[in-house]
N, C-alpha and C positions, 0 to 999 in steps of 0.2 A: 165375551161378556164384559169383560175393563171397559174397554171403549162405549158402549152403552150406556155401562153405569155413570162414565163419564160423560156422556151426551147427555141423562138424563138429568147429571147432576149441575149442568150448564142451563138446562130449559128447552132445551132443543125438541120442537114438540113433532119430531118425526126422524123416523129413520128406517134403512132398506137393509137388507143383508143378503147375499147372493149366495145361496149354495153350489159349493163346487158337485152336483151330481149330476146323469147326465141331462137333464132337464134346465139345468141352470135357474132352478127354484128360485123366486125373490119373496121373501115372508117383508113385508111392512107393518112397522110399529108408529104407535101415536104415542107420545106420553102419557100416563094418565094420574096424576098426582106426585112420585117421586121414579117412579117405573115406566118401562115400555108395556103395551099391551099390543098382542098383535091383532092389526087390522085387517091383512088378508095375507095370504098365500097366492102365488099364479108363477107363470112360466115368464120368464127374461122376455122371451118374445113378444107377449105380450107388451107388458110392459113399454117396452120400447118402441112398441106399432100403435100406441095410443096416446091421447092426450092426458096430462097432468089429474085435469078435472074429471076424468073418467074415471081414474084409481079413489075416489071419495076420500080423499086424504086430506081435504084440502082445509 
């Protein structure tokens, strides 16, 4: 949660967080005013088998 607060408190208008379970969950956040809000949830796999512009983060 530090690290967030601190990304949010930089402007950084996105960021990813990887759960260690065994799915290797990635939940995505957008800034949205001083906080993240999250924009989706999906599997690592995912992720990583598709284009930037596909996760709508953009």
């Amino acid at each position: 949660m530090t690290k967030r607060s601190e990304y949010a408190a930089a402007g950084i208008p996105q960021c990813r967080v990887v759960d260690q379970d065994q799915a290797q969950t990635v939940t995505m956040h957008r800034l949205d005013g001083e906080h993240y809000a999250v924009r989706a949830t999906m599997p690592l796999a995912w992720v990583l088998n598709t284009d930037p512009a596909d996760h709508d983060l953009g």
